[in-house]
SEDRENDO-402252 format. One record per residue (C-alpha): residue in one letter; z, y, x. Coordinates in steps of 0.05 Angstrom, whole numbers, padded with zeros to 5 digits, always signed. Layout:
// residues N
AZYX/...
***
This chain:
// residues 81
X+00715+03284+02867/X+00786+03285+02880/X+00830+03275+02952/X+00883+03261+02950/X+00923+03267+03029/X+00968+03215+03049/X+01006+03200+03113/X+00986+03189+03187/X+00923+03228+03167/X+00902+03184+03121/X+00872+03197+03050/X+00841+03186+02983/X+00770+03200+02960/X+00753+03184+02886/X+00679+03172+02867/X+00649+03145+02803/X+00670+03062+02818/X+00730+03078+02840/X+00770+03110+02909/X+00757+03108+02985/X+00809+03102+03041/X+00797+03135+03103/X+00827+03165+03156/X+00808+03219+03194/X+00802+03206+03275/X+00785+03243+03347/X+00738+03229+03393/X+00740+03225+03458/X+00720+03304+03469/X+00777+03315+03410/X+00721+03320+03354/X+00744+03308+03284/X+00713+03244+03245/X+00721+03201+03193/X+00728+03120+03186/X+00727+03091+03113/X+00777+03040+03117/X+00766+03009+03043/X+00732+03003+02984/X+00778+03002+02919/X+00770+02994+02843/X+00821+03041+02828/X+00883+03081+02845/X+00935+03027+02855/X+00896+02982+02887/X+00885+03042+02931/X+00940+03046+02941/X+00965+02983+02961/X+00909+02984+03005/X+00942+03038+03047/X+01001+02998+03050/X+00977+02940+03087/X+00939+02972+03133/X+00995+03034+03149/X+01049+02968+03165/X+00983+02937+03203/X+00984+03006+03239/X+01063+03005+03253/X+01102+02983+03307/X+01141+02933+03266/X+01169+02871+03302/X+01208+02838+03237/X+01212+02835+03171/X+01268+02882+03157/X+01228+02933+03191/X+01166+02918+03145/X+01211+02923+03080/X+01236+02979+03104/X+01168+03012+03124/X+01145+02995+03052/X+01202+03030+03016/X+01191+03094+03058/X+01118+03088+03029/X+01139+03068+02966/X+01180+03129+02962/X+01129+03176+02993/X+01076+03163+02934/X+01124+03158+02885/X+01138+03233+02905/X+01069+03248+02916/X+01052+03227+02849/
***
């Protein structure tokens, strides 16, 4: 199994179909857990996955600021991987 840590303390999990977002969380007594945000096929899908959901995540109010989001990411895995 491989993880792979992304931003906003989110990350990859790879199992035999394919890869698992999640993102690790706190309670409301601070206690660490963990929400599976998706299901995905494979590692770009992944991905792309993340994407949508960090610019879901975001404060973004047009579509510069998405574009823009999307190349920091863009960047970010690119030097990740």
């Amino acid at each position: 199994m491989v993880n792979i840590e992304l931003e906003n303390d989110f990350f990859l999990e790879s199992f035999s179909e394919g890869y698992t977002l999640k993102q690790k969380r706190l309670n409301e007594e601070n206690k660490p857990y963990t929400v599976i945000v998706g299901y995905y096929g494979n590692l770009e899908q992944a991905l792309k996955g993340y994407i949508r959901h960090d610019i879901k995540c975001e404060d973004i109010n047009s579509i510069e600021e998405v574009l823009k989001r999307i190349d920091e990411l863009k960047k970010f895995i690119e030097e990740r991987f």
